[in-house]
LOZA-90432 format. One line per field, with one value per residue (C-alpha): x, y, z. Coordinates in steps of 0.1 Angstrom, whole numbers. Layout:
BEGIN
c1 X, ...
c2 Y, ...
c3 Z, ...
//
This chain:
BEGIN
c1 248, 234, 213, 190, 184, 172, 153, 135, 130, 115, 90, 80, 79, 54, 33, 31, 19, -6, -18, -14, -30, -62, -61, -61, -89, -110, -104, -116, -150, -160, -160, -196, -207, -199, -230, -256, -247, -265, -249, -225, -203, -195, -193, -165, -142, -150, -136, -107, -97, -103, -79, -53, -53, -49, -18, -5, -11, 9, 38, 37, 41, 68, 90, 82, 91, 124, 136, 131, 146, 173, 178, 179, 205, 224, 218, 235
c2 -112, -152, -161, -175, -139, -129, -153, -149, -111, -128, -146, -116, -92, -118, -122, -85, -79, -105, -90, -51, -58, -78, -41, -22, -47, -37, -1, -2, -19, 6, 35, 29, 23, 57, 76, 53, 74, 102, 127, 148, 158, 123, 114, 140, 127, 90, 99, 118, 90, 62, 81, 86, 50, 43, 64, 51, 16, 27, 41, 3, -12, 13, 3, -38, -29, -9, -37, -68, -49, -44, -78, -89, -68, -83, -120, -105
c3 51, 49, 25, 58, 69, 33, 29, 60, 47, 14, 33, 53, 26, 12, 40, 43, 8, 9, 42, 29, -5, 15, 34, 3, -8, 24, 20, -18, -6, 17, -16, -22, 13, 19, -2, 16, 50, 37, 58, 41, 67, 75, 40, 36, 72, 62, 25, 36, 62, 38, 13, 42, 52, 9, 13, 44, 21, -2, 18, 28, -2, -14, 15, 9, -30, -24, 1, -19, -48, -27, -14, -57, -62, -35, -47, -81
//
């Protein structure tokens, strides 16, 4: 593998944690939002989709992680 293709991965992987961790940023801000709706049911399905989006987030990063640690050890 060229060094262009990796480092055309490196830029990616950057843009995409910028982008996810602005994402994760938005997702945080909406926590104390959610008590002002004042209707428990939607509290609880606005919750439990706010933490599913945080894990899908993370699932995201993980991926971004393992890859660019990946494309280090190959530079070695």
């Amino acid at each position: 593998m060229s060094a262009e293709p990796i480092g055309e991965r490196h830029a990616a992987i950057q843009d995409m944690r910028e982008r996810i961790n602005q994402i994760a940023s938005q997702i945080t801000a909406l926590h104390p939002c959610v008590p002002r709706l004042a209707e428990p049911g939607t509290q609880a399905e606005v919750l439990r989709a706010l933490f599913e989006l945080t894990k899908q987030v993370e699932v995201v990063k993980k991926h971004l992680l393992k890859l660019e640690k990946r494309d280090a050890s190959t530079l070695l």
